[in-house]
C-alpha positions as CSV (number, residue, x, y, z in Angstrom):
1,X,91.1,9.1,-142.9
2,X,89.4,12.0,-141.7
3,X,89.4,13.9,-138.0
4,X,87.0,16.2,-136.8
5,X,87.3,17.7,-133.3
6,X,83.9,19.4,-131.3
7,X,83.3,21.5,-128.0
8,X,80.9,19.7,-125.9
9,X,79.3,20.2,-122.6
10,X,80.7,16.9,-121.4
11,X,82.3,17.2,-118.2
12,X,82.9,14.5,-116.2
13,X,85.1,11.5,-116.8
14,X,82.1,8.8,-116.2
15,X,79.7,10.6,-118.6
16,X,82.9,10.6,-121.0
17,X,83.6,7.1,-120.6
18,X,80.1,6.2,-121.2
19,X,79.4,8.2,-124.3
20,X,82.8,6.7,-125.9
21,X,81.4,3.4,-125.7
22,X,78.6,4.4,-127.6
23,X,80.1,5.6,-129.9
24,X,82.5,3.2,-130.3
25,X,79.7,0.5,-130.4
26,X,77.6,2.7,-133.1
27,X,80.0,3.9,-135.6
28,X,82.5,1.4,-136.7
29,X,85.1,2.4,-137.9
30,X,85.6,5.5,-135.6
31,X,87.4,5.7,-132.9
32,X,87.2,8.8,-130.7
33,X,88.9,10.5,-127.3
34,X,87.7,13.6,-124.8
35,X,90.1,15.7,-123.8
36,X,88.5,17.1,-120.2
37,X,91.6,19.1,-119.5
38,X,90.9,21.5,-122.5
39,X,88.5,24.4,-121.7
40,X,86.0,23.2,-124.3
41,X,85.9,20.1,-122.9
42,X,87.3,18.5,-126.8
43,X,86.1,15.4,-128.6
44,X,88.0,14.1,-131.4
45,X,86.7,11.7,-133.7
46,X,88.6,9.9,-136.4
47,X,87.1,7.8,-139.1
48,X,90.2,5.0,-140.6
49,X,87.5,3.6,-143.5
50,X,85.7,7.2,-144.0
51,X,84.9,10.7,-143.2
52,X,83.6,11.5,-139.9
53,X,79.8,13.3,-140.5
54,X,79.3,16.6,-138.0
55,X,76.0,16.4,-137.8
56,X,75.4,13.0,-137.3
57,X,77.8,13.5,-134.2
58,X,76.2,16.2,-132.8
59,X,72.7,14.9,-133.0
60,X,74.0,11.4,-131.8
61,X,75.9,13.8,-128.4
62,X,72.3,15.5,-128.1
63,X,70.2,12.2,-127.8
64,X,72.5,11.4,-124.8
65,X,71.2,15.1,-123.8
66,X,74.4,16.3,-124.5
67,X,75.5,19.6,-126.8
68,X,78.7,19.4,-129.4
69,X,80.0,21.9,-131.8
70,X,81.7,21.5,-135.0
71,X,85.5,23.5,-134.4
72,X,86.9,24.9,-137.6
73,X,90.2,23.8,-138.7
Protein backbone atom coordinates (compact mmCIF):
# COMPACT_ATOMS: atom_id res chain seq x y z
CA UNK A 1 0.00 0.00 0.00
CA UNK A 2 1.44 3.18 -0.80
CA UNK A 3 0.08 7.02 -0.02
CA UNK A 4 1.20 10.05 -1.61
CA UNK A 5 -0.28 13.47 -0.71
CA UNK A 6 -0.13 16.74 -3.34
CA UNK A 7 -0.86 20.61 -3.14
CA UNK A 8 -3.33 21.50 -5.74
CA UNK A 9 -5.09 24.51 -6.92
CA UNK A 10 -8.36 22.81 -6.29
CA UNK A 11 -10.68 24.93 -4.40
CA UNK A 12 -14.05 24.29 -4.44
CA UNK A 13 -16.04 21.36 -3.06
CA UNK A 14 -17.85 20.70 -6.59
CA UNK A 15 -14.69 20.74 -8.63
CA UNK A 16 -13.34 18.35 -5.81
CA UNK A 17 -16.23 16.12 -5.99
CA UNK A 18 -15.96 15.90 -9.66
CA UNK A 19 -12.26 15.19 -9.99
CA UNK A 20 -12.62 12.29 -7.31
CA UNK A 21 -14.89 10.57 -9.44
CA UNK A 22 -12.51 10.54 -12.02
CA UNK A 23 -10.14 9.40 -10.51
CA UNK A 24 -11.88 6.93 -8.86
CA UNK A 25 -13.33 5.72 -12.22
CA UNK A 26 -9.61 5.82 -13.91
CA UNK A 27 -7.33 4.27 -11.43
CA UNK A 28 -8.64 1.29 -9.80
CA UNK A 29 -7.40 0.49 -7.09
CA UNK A 30 -6.94 3.95 -5.65
CA UNK A 31 -8.98 5.65 -3.70
CA UNK A 32 -8.27 9.32 -2.87
CA UNK A 33 -9.77 12.42 -0.50
CA UNK A 34 -9.27 16.53 -0.66
CA UNK A 35 -8.75 18.05 2.24
CA UNK A 36 -10.12 21.95 1.35
CA UNK A 37 -9.63 23.00 4.87
CA UNK A 38 -5.76 22.68 4.57
CA UNK A 39 -4.00 25.79 3.07
CA UNK A 40 -2.62 23.75 0.19
CA UNK A 41 -5.81 22.62 -0.58
CA UNK A 42 -4.30 18.55 0.08
CA UNK A 43 -5.04 15.47 -2.06
CA UNK A 44 -4.23 12.15 -0.83
CA UNK A 45 -4.11 9.25 -2.85
CA UNK A 46 -3.70 5.63 -1.70
CA UNK A 47 -3.04 2.69 -3.90
CA UNK A 48 -4.36 -0.89 -1.74
CA UNK A 49 -2.92 -3.30 -4.97
CA UNK A 50 0.11 -0.77 -5.83
CA UNK A 51 2.16 2.32 -5.65
CA UNK A 52 0.49 5.49 -6.36
CA UNK A 53 2.71 7.15 -9.65
CA UNK A 54 3.24 11.26 -9.03
CA UNK A 55 3.44 12.04 -12.24
CA UNK A 56 0.78 10.27 -13.73
CA UNK A 57 -1.33 12.23 -10.98
CA UNK A 58 -0.27 15.42 -11.77
CA UNK A 59 -0.61 15.21 -15.48
CA UNK A 60 -4.06 13.42 -15.01
CA UNK A 61 -5.03 16.93 -12.28
CA UNK A 62 -3.63 19.14 -15.26
CA UNK A 63 -5.85 17.63 -18.20
CA UNK A 64 -8.79 18.72 -15.90
CA UNK A 65 -6.79 22.19 -16.13
CA UNK A 66 -5.85 21.72 -12.73
CA UNK A 67 -2.03 22.07 -11.03
CA UNK A 68 -0.80 19.30 -8.24
CA UNK A 69 2.50 19.00 -6.56
CA UNK A 70 4.22 16.09 -5.25
CA UNK A 71 4.75 16.95 -1.06
CA UNK A 72 7.80 15.29 0.39
CA UNK A 73 7.36 13.00 3.26
Amino acid sequence: MTVEVFKTNVNKRKYAKALLAEIHKTFAGYSANFDLEDCDNILRVQCNTGTVCPNTMILFLKRFGYYAELLAD
